[in-house]
N, C-alpha and C positions, 0 to 999 in steps of 0.2 A: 336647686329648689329645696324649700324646706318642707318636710313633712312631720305632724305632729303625729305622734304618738301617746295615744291617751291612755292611761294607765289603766294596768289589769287587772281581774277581779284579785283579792284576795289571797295570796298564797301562791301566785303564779307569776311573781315578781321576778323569777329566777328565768324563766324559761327566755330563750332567745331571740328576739324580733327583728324583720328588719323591712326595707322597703322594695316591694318587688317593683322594677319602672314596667317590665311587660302585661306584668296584671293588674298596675294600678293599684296597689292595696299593700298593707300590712300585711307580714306572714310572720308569723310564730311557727319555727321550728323546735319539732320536738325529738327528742334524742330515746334508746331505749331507756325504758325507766318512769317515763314523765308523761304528766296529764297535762291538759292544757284545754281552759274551760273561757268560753268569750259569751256576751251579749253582744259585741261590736262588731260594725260590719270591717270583718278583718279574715283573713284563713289563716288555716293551722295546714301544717306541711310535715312528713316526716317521709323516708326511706326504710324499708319494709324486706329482710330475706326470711328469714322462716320466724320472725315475731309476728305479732299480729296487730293491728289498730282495730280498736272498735269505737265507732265516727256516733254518739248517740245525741240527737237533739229532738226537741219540743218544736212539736209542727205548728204552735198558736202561740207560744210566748218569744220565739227567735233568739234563744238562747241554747247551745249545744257544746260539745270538746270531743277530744279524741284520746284514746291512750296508745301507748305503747308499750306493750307486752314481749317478755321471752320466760316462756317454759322450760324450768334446766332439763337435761337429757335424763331419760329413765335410765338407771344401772338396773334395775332390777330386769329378772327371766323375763316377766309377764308384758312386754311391750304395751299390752292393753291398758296397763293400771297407771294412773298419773299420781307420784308419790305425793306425800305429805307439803314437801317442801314448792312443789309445784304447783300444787291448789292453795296455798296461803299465797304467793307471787300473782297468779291468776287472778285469784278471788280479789286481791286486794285494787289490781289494778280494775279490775272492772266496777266494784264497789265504791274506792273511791269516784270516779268517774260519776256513774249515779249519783252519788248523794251529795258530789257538787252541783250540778247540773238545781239540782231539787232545793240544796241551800241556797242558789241564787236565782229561784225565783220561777222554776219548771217543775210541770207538773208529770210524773209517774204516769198516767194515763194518757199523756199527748207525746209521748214517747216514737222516735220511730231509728231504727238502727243499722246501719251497714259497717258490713264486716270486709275485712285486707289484708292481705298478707297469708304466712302460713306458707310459703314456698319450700320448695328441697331444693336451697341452694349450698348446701353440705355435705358432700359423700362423705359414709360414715355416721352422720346426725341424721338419717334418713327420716326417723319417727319424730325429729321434733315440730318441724311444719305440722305434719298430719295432727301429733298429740293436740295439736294449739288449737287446731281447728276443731277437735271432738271436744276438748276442753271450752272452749267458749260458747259451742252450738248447744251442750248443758248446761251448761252455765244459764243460756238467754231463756233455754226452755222453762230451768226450774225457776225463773225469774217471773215467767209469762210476758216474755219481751217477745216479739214476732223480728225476724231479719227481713229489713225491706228489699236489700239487694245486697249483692256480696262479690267478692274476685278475691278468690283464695286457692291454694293450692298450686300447681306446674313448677317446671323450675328454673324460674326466674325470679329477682327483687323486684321490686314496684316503688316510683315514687306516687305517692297518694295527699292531694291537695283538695282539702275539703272548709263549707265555709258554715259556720255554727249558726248562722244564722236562717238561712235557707234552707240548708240539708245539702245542698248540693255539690257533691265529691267527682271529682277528676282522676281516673288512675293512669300513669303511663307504667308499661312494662318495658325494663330496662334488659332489652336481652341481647344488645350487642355489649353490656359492660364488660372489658375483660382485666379490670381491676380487681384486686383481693380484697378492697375496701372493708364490703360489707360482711364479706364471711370473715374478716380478723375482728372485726366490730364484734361480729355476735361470738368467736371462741372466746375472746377478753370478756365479754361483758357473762358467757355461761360459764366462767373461770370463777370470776371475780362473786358471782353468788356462790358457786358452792366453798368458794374460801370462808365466805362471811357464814355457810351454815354447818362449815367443819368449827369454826371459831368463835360460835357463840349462842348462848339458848333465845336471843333476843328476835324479833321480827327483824325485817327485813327493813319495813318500812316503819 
């Protein structure tokens, strides 16, 4: 059976779709790194160990996305403080996120937000869950976003299926995986930043 796939907003050409037959629907999987922003009635899907998604959509327009974040690990003493390089990573992936949302056609005040992820699935990385999760909960505050609902933190990965158009998010906890999957995903992927921010004064993104 054929199913069509109607093309994405703008910019989101790249991200990976496919046809789920148990749900009936398009699903956009998103990989760390990636936003992924729909009017259509379709879900976006990603896998979650100490990154975080933040799922935000327009409760009157039906239009929402989600990102997928990772916080590089603090070197520094101060556990508390999240450095430079962490709040440009952060900030950007939550900004962009908004101001697509808003460039196609959602309104800022009809805003509603649920947060994911942030696990300690890393011994050794212990703070980086936790950081993610103090990191984006300023984040929403100094935004004046309110968190409608949230599953963050323990230590487990999460697969997180949510649909832009509804609001309506699905998380299952993955705690019989006993594959490395996801914690070689997130070493490569907090490697692979701070190579890029030993090797260059440019953004990231």
């Amino acid at each position: 059976m054929h199913h069509e796939f109607k093309p994405t907003l703008t910019g989101f050409e790249h991200v990976k779709r496919y046809w789920d037959k148990g749900r009936n629907s398009v699903v956009a999987k998103i990989l760390p790194g990636e936003v992924y922003v729909s009017k259509q009635d379709e879900l976006i899907s990603t896998v979650l160990g100490s990154c975080i998604s933040a799922c935000i959509y327009d409760i009157k327009m039906g239009i929402g996305g989600m990102n997928h974040f990772m916080l590089p690990a603090n070197r520094s003493s101060n556990a508390m403080t999240i450095d430079s390089l962490s709040c440009r990573y952060g900030n950007w992936a939550m900004e962009f996120l908004i101001n697509e949302i808003i460039k196609n056609g959602g309104y800022r005040e009809n805003f509603r937000v649920k947060l994911f992820g942030g696990g300690k699935i890393i011994s050794g990385m212990s703070d980086v869950g936790e950081g993610n999760i103090r990191f984006v909960s300023e984040y929403l505050k100094n935004e004046g976003l309110s968190v409608e609902s949230h599953d963050v933190g323990g230590p487990w990965p999460r697969k997180v299926i949510f649909s832009p158009t509804t609001g309506k998010a699905a998380v299952k906890k993955l705690k019989s995986m006993h594959n490395d999957t996801i914690k070689q995903r997130e070493y490569k992927y907090l490697h692979e930043i701070e190579e890029q921010d030993s090797h260059t004064d440019i953004e990231l993104f």
